[in-house]
N, C-alpha and C positions, 0 to 999 in steps of 0.2 A: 795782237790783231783782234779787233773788235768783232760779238757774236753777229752774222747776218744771219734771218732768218730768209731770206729773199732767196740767197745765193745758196745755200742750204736744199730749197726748195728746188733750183731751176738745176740741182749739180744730183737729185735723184732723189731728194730729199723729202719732198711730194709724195713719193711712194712706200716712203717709212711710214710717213704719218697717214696716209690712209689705210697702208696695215695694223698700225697701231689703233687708229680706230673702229677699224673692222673686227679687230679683236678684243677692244673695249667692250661695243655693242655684243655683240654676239659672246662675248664670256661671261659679262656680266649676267643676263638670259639665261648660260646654262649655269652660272652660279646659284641663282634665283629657282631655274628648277629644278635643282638636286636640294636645295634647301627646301624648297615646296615638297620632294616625296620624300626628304627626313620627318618635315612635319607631319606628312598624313601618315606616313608609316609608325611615327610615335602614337598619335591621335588613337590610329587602329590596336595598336598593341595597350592604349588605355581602355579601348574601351573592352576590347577582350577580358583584360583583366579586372574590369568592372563586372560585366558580367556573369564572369567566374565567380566573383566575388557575392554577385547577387544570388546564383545559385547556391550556394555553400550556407550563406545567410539564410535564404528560406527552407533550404535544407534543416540546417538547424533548428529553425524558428517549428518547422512541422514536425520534429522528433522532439522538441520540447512539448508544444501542444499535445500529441500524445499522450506523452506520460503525465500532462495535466491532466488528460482526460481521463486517463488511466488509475489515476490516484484519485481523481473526483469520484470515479464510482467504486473502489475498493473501502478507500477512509470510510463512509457509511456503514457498510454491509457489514466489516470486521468490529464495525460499533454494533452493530444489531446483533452480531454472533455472538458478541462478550456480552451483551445484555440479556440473552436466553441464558446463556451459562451460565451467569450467576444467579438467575433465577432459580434454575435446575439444582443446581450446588447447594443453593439455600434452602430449596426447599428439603434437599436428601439430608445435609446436617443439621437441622432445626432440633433441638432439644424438646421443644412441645410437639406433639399434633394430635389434633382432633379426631376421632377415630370410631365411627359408628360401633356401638352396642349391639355385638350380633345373637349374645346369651339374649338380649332384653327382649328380641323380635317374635312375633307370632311368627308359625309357617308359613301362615302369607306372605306374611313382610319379607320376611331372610327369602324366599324364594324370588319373591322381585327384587330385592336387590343384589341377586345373584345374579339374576336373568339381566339385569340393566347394568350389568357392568362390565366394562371394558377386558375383563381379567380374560386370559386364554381358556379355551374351554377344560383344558384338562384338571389347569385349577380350582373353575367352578364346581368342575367333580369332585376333586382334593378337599372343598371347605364345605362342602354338604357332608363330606363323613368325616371329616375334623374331630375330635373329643374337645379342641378348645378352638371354638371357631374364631373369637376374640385372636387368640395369640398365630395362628394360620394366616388370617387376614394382614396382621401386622409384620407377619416374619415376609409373608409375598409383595407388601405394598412398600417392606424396604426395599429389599432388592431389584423391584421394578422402579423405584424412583431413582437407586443406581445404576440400572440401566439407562433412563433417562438423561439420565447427569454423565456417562459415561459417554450416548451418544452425542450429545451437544458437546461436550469438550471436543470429541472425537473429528468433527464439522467446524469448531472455532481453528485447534491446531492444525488441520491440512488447510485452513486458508490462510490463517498467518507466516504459515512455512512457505506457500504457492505464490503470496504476493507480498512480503513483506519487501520484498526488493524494490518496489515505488513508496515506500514508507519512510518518512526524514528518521535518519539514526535515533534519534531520544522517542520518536513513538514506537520505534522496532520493538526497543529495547522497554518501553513498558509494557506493550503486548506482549512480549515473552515472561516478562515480568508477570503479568497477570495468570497467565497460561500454566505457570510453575505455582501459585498460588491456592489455583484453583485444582490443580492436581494434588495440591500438600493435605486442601481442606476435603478430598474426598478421600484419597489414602488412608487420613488417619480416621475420619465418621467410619470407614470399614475396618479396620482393625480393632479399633475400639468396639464395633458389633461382635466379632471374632472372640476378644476378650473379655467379653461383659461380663466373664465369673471371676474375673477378678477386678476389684474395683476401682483398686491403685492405679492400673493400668488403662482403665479406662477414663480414669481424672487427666491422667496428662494425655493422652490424644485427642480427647476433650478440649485442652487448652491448647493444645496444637492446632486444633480446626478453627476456635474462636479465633487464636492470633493470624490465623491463615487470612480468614476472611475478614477479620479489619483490616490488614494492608490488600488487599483485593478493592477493600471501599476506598482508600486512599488513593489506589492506583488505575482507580474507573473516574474519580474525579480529575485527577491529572490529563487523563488520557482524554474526557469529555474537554474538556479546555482547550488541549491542542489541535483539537482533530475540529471543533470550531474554529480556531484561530484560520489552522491549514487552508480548510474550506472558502475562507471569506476571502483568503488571497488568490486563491486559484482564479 
C-alpha cells in the first residue's frame, strides 16, 4: 500500500509533525544555548588562566630584576674592596720602603714630624725616648700597615660572604680565590717578620708572599673581565 502523506495527516498525523517541529525549533535553541555557555565558560576559564599566568610571569620577571639590581650594585663594590686589599696587602709585603732618617733630623724636624703624624699618641711618646728612633719607627709602621691590611681584608671577607649568593658561580669562586690569596701573602710577610733571625726561614715565606701575590694578579685580572662582561649584560 502506497505512502499517503494526506491521509497520514488527516488520520492525526498533523499533530506529530507539528510536535516534531516544535521540538525541532525549540531543541535546536536550547542545543545552541548550552553550547553558547560551554563556549563562554571555556572562554572564562582561558582567561583566568591567562591571567594567572600573567601574574606568575611578572612575578618572576620583578624577582629577576631584583637580583639584577642587586648584583649591579654588589659586582662594583666587591671590585672596589679587592682593589683596597691589595693595595694594603701590597703595600704591608713590599720588600723596599722608603723610610725617613730620623738619627739625620734636627730637634726641630723629628719634633714636627712627630707632631704631624698620624701615629697614636702613646707612640709619639714611645719614639721620642726610643735609643734607635730609626728601628721604633720601622718596627710601629709594620704593624700599623698590618693592621691596615688586616682591616681591609677584614671588610672585603664579610662582604664576599654577605653577598656572594647574587655572584655567577666562577666569580664566587675567584673572590674566594682571591680572599685565600690575600690572606697566604699576609700570613706569611708576618711570620717571616717573627723569624727574621733566621734567614732560611725567612726566604721561603718570602717566596710564599711573592707566589701569593702573583696569583692574586692573575686572579684580579680574571675577575676584572668578568665583573665587566656581567655588568654590560645586566
Amino acid at each position: 500500500m502506497p505512502f499517503d502523506l494526506a491521509s497520514l495527516l488527516s488520520a492525526g498525523g498533523g499533530g506529530a509533525a507539528v510536535a516534531f517541529g516544535f521540538y525541532k525549533f525549540f531543541g535546536t535553541k536550547w542545543l545552541e544555548s548550552k553550547f553558547q555557555a560551554s563556549i563562554e565558560k571555556l572562554r572564562h576559564q582561558q582567561r583566568q588562566e591567562l591571567e594567572t599566568f600573567k601574574i606568575s610571569t611578572n612575578s618572576s620577571l620583578d624577582r629577576l630584576n631584583k637580583l639584577n639590581q642587586r648584583e649591579y650594585e654588589v659586582l662594583p663594590k666587591a671590585w672596589e674592596l679587592l682593589v683596597l686589599l691589595q693595595l694594603h696587602v701590597s703595600r704591608f709585603v713590599a720588600s723596599y720602603k722608603e723610610s725617613p732618617d730620623l738619627k739625620s733630623m734636627s730637634d726641630p724636624q723629628f719634633e714636627e714630624f712627630v707632631t704631624q703624624s698620624d701615629m697614636a699618641d702613646f707612640q709619639k711618646t714611645e719614639l721620642r725616648i726610643a735609643p734607635d728612633r730609626n728601628k721604633y719607627h720601622q718596627e710601629i709602621t709594620f704593624w700599623r700597615e698590618y693592621n691596615s691590611a688586616r682591616n681591609a681584608y677584614s671588610d672585603y671577607a664579610k662582604f664576599i660572604m654577605f653577598n656572594s649568593i647574587f655572584f655567577s658561580p666562577s666569580l664566587k669562586d675567584l673572590f674566594k680565590k682571591a680572599d685565600e690569596e690575600c690572606w697566604a701573602a699576609m700570613s706569611s710577610r708576618k711570620i717571616a717578620k717573627e723569624a727574621g733571625s733566621f734567614p732560611g726561614q725567612y726566604m721561603q715565606f718570602y717566596e710564599q708572599w711573592v707566589k701569593a701575590m702573583e696569583s692574586l694578579k692573575n686572579l684580579m685580572n680574571q675577575i676584572e673581565t668578568l665583573v665587566q662582561e656581567r655588568l654590560n649584560r645586566i
